[in-house]
N, C-alpha and C positions, 0 to 999 in steps of 0.2 A: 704443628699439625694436630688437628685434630681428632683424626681418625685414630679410636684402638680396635685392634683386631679382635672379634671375640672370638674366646678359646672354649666356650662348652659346647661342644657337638655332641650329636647323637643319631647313631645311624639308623636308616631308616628299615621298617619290614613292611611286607605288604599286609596293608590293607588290620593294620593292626590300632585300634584305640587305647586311648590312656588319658587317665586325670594329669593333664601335664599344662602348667604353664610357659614350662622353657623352653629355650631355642632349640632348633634341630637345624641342620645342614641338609641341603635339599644337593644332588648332585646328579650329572648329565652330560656324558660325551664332553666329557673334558671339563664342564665347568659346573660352581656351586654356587648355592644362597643359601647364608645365614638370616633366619626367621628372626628379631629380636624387637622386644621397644621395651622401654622404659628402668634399664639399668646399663650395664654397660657387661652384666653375666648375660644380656638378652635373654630376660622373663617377657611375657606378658605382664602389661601394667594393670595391677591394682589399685592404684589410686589414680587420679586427673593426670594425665600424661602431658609436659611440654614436648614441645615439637623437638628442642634439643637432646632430647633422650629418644626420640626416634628410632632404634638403632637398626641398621641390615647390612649386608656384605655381599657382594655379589662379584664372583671373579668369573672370567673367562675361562682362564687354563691356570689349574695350582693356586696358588694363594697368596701370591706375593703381589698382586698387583689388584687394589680392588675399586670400584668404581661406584659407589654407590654408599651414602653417610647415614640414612635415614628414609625409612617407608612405614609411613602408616596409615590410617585412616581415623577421621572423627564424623560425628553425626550430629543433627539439631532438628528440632521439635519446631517447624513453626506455629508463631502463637502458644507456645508456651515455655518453651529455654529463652534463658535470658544471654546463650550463650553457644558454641561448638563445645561439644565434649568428647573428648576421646575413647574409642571403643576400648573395655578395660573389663578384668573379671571384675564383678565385684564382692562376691567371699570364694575362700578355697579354689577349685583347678579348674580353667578352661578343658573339654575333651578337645583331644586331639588325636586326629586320623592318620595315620601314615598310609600313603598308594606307591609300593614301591621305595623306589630312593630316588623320587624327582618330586613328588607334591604330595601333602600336606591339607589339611583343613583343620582349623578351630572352630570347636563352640564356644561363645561367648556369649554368655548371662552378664548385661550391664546393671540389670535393675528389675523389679517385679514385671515390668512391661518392656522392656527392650532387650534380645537378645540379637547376635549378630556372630554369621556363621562368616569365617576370612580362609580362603583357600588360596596357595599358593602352589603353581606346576613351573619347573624348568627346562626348558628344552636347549641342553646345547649343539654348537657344531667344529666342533673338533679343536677346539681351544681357538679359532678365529671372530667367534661370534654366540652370541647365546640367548635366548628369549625369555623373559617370566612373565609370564601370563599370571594376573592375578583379581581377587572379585570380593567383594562385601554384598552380605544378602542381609539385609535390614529384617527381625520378625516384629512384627505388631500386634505384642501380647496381651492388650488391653482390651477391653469389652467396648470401645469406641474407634471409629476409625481417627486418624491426626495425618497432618500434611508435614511430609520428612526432607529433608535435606541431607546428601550426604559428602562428605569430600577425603579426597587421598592426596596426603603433601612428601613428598620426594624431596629429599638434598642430594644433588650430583656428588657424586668424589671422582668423575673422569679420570682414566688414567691415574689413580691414587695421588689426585693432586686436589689440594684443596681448593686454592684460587685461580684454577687454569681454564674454569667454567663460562662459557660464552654462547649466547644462544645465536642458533644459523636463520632460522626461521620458526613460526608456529603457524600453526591451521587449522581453523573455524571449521562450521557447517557449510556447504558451497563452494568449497575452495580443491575442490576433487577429490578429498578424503575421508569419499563413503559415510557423510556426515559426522563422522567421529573427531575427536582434539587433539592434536599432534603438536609436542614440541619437540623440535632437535635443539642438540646440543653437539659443541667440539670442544676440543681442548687444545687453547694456545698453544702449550708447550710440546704436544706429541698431535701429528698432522692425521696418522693413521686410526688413533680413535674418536670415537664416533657414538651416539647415545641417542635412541627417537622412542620418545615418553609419549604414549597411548593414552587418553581418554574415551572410549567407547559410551558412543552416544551422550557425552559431556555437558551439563549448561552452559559452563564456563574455565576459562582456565584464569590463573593468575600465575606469572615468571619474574623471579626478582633477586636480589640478594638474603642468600637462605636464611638469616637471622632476622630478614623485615619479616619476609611471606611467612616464616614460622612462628613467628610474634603474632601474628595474624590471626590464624588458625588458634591458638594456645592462650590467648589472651581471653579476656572478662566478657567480653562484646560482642553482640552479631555483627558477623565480616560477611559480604556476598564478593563476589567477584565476577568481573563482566569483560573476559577476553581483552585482558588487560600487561603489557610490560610494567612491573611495578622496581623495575630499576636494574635487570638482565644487561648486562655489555652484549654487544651484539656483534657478530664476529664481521671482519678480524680485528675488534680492540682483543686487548693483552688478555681479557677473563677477568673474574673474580671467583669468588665462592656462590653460587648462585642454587634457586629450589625452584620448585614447580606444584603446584595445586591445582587439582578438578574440584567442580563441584558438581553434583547431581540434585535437581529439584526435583522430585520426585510426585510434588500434589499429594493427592490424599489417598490416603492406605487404609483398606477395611481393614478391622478390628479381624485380627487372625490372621492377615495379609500381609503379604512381603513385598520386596522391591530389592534389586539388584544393582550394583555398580560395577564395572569392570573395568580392566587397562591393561595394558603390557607396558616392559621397558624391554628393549632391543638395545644390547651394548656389541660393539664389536671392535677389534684390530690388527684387524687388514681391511682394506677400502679393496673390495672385491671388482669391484670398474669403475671408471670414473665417473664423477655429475652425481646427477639424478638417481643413474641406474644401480647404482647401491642402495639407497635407500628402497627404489620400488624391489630390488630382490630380497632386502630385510624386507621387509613391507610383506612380503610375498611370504616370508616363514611365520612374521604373527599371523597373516591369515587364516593361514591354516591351523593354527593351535587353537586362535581366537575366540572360540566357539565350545569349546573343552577344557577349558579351566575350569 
């Protein structure tokens, strides 16, 4: 297995900042999220982050059971990265905001010209279900404007299972879903959870086994992605270990200018009705959060 749990928390107060790179526990009507990437204390990364250090935790109710291996986000410069880089301090502490004891915001200074503000809110519901809403806001610190690209790559942990990962369906622009990018996910082994990964206003998605799609995003190379299976078992086979990636094209960004990407993940377990009508009632909790993260 290889999920470890991470053990540094830190509770939240309202509306309090601090030079802090580490993780904090975000908590909410029964459930929490652990904030981490690029250790396994969940710091923020300082240096070039691989997608395998990704790290985040995200339970329903209590902390034994957690569904979620890795969240984070990278960015690219088109026309001038030769590559996706991951958002990461680059000297000394990210600020960071506490609001309460559910969300969260870092500032993040990449480089003389790139800063990137990550805010993270959790909304539970009574240990059966839970929402995190969460967003990257791209600044364009430089005296010219540049055309950005941005993407957030997710590893499922369903049900604290590593290979039980199986995707039910995914949905484009057109497809009824308020032009936004939806993947679901289930888990073989346990019928009652359930997982639907948000891309708000997305270019594109990519679903695959979490070591390719992270190789992907982490590697030397421009990776684009075009609403693509890049090797997701599809339910009902058995699962595997599988991830999920947006990307956001953004065009060109005046010199001073920002650009925003957002998403939610919706984990739950209990299947609240049957079919469909689970999903559109989660569906119905990220909407209303949607907007407020």
């Amino acid at each position: 297995m290889k999920k470890i749990v991470m053990l540094a928390v830190l509770a939240g107060t309202a509306s309090a900042a601090y030079a802090q790179n580490g993780v904090v526990r975000l908590t909410d009507n029964g459930a929490s999220y652990d904030v981490g990437a690029g250790t396994s204390t969940g710091n923020i990364p300082v240096s070039e982050l691989g997608a395998a250090t990704a790290t985040a935790d995200f339970f329903i109710s209590g902390t034994s059971s957690d569904n979620l291996y890795g969240n984070w986000w990278w960015y690219r410069v088109n026309g001038t990265s030769s590559r996706e880089f991951s958002v990461r301090q680059a000297t000394g502490n990210a600020t960071r905001t506490l609001s309460g004891t559910n969300s969260v915001t870092y500032n993040i200074t990449v480089n003389a010209t790139d800063s990137v503000d990550l805010t993270f809110t959790l909304s539970g519901n009574g240990g059966t279900a839970a929402v995190l809403n969460y967003s990257a806001t791209f600044h364009n610190n430089a005296t010219f404007a540049r055309d950005i690209s941005m993407f957030n790559w997710v590893d499922y942990f369903l049900a604290n299972a590593d290979a039980g990962d199986r995707l039910v369906n995914a949905f484009g622009p057109g497809t009824g879903v308020n032009g936004d990018r939806v993947l679901n996910i289930s888990d073989s082994g346990n019928a009652a959870y359930g997982l639907s990964h948000w891309g708000y206003g997305a270019s594109a998605y990519g679903v695959g086994l979490y070591s390719g799609v992270g190789a992907q995003i982490s590697d030397t190379s421009i990776d684009n992605f075009t609403d693509q299976n890049l090797g997701a078992p599809i339910a009902p086979a058995t699962g595997d270990d599988i991830g999920g990636i947006y990307q956001w094209n953004f065009g060109t960004i005046a010199a001073g200018g920002t650009a925003t990407a957002s998403g939610a993940i919706v984990v739950w377990n209990t299947v609240p009705t049957p079919g469909a009508a689970a999903l559109i009632g989660l569906g119905g909790l990220v909407a209303t959060r949607r907007r407020r993260a």
